[in-house]
C-alpha positions in Angstrom: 4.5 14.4 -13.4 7.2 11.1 -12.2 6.9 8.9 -14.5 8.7 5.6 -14.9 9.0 3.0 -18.2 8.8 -0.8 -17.7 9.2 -3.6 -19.0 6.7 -6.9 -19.2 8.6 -9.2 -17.2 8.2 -13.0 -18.2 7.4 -14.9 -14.2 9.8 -17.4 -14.6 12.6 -14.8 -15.8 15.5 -15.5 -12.7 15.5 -12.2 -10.5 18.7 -12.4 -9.6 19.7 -12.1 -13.0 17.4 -9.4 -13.3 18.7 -7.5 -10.5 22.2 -7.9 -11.1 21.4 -6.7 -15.0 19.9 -2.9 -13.1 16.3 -3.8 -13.5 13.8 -4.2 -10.5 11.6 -6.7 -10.6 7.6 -5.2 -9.5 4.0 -5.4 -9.9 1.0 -3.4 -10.6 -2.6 -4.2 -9.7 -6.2 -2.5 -8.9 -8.7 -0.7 -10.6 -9.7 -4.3 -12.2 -6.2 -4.1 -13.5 -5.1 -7.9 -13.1 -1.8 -8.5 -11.3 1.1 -7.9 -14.0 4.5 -8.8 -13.2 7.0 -5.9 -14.9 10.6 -4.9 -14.5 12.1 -0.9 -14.0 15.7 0.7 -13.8 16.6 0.6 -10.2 18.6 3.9 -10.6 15.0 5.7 -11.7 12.7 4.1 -9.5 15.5 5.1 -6.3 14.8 8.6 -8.4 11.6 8.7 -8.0 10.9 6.4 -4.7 12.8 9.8 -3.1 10.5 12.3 -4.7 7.6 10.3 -4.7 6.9 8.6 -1.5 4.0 6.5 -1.3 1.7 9.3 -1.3 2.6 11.1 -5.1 1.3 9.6 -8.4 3.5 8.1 -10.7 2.6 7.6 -14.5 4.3 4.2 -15.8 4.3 3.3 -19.3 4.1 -0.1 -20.6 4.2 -1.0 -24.6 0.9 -1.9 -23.8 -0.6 0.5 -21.5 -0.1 4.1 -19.9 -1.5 4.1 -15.9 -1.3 6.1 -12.9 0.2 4.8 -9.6 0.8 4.9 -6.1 3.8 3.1 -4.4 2.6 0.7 -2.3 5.0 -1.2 -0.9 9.0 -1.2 -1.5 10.6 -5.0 -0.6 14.0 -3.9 0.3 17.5 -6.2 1.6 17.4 -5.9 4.8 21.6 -5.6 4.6 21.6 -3.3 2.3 18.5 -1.3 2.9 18.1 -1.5 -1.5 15.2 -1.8 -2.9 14.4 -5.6 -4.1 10.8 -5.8 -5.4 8.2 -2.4 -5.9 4.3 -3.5 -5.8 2.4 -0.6 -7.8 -1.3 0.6 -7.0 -3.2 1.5 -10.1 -5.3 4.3 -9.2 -8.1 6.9 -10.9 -7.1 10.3 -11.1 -10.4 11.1 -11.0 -11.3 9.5 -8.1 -10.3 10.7 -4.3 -8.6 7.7 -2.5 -7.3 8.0 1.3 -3.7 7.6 1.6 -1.3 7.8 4.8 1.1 11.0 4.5 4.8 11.1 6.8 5.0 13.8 9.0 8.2 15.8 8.6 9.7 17.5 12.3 11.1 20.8 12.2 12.2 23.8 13.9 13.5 24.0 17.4 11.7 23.3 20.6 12.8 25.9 23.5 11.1 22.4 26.1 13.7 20.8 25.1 16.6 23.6 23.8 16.4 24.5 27.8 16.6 20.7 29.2 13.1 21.2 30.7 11.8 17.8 28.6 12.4 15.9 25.9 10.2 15.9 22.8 7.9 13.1 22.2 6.8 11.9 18.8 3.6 10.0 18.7 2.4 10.0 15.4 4.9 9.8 12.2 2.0 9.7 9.9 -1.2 10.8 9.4 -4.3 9.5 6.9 -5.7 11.4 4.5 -8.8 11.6 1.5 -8.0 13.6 -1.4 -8.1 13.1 -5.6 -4.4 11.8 -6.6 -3.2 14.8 -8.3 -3.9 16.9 -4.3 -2.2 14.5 -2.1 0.8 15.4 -0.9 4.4 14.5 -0.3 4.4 14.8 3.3 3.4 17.5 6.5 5.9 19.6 7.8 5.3 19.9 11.3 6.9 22.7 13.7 7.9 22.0 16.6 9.1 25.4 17.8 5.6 26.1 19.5 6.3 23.2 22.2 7.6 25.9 25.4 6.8 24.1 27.7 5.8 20.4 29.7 1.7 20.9 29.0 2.6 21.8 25.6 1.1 19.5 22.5 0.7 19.5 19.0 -2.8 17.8 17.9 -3.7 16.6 14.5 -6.0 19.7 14.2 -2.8 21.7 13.9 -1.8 20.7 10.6 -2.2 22.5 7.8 -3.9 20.9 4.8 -3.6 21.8 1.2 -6.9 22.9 -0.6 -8.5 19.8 -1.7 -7.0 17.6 1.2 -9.1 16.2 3.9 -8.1 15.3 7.3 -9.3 11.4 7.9 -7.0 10.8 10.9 -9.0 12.4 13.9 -8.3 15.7 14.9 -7.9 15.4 18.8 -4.9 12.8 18.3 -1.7 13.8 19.2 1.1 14.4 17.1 3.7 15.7 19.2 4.7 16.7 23.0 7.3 17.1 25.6 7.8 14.6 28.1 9.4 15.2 32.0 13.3 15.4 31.5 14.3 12.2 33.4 17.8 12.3 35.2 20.2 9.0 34.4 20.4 7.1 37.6 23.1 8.2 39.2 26.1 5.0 38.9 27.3 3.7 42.8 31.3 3.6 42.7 32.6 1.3 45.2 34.4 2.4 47.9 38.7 2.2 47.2 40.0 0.0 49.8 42.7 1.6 51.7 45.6 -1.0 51.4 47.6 0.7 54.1 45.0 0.3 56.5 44.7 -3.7 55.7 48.7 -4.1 55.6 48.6 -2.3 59.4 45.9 -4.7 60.1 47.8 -7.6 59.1 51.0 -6.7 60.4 49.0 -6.0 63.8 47.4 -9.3 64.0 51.3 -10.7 63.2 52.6 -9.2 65.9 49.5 -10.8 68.1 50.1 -13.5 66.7 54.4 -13.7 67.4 53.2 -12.2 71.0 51.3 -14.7 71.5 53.5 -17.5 70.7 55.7 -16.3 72.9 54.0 -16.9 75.9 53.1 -19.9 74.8 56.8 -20.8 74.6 57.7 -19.3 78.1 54.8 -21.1 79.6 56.5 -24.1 77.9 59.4 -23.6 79.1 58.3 -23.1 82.9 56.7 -26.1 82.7 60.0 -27.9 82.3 
């Protein structure tokens, strides 16, 4: 079982402070559980955010209470990418909830290994009904049976653990290969050929001088 110990944390405590002492600042609420405002060791909760997901109970312990939980939304810097806030759903164990579980990509796709497509990922999470202690982490979907451009991988593919229903429907893709589209082929502009302009100008020169010169010879006739 994760488990995590927190601290009641007083609303008006500074977070900042908070955060810069190692604690996260979060919140649990649900089950009639009114909202309460608690504090957690970063390093642990990173710990068990990894393991966990949002799909995995967690067991925190308070001085004045022991409840199960679900992670149900991580506030992280968005420079940093570190968690900044945790809100906690209390949950029954007892009780089957419907959660959404990540789909994990594996394998190799011999669509794409052979440059015939490129693999298409429409879903990257799927919903799910099952008690707390069933769901789990994640789907591990293989993509190694995607040979070719009609191939697909539906929703009814996945494999669920005993316990676990499917509540996303069943015809929905998950995955598929897409027409290999060739880049656009970049138009270089012609080299000019500087030899050819340099004989051009020195050609319209020499018009030019010849022409000068019968200008001058007619000028000179004249007189």
């Amino acid at each position: 079982m994760l488990a995590l110990t927190a601290k009641i944390r007083d609303i008006k405590e500074n977070l900042d402070n908070l955060r810069a002492s190692g604690e996260l600042p979060a919140v649990f609420y649900g089950m009639k559980n009114p909202s309460t405002s608690i504090s957690i060791s970063k390093i642990d909760f990173k710990k068990i955010w990894r393991q966990a997901g949002e799909s995995s109970t967690v067991k925190i312990t308070t001085p004045a209470s022991v409840i199960d939980v679900l992670i149900h939304d991580v506030q992280v810097n968005p420079v940093t990418d570190e968690p900044i806030h945790v809100d906690f759903l209390v949950i029954d164990i007892n009780k089957a909830i419907k959660v959404k579980v990540p789909l994990e990509f594996t394998g190799v796709s011999e669509a794409v290994k052979s440059g015939l497509g490129t693999l298409v990922k429409v879903l990257h999470e799927v919903e799910v009904e099952a008690l707390p202690a069933d769901l789990p982490h994640n789907f591990i979907v293989d993509i190694s049976s995607l040979v070719g451009l009609d191939s697909q991988i539906l929703v009814s593919g996945i494999i669920l653990p005993k316990g676990v229903k499917m509540i996303t429907k069943t015809d929905e893709v998950v995955a598929s290969i897409a027409v290999q589209k060739e880049e656009p082929k970049e138009e270089v502009a012609p080299v000019a050929d500087l030899s050819a302009i340099e004989v051009e100008k020195k050609g319209k020169r020499e018009e030019e001088g010849a022409e000068g010169e019968v200008v001058a010879e007619k000028t000179e006739e004249k007189k």
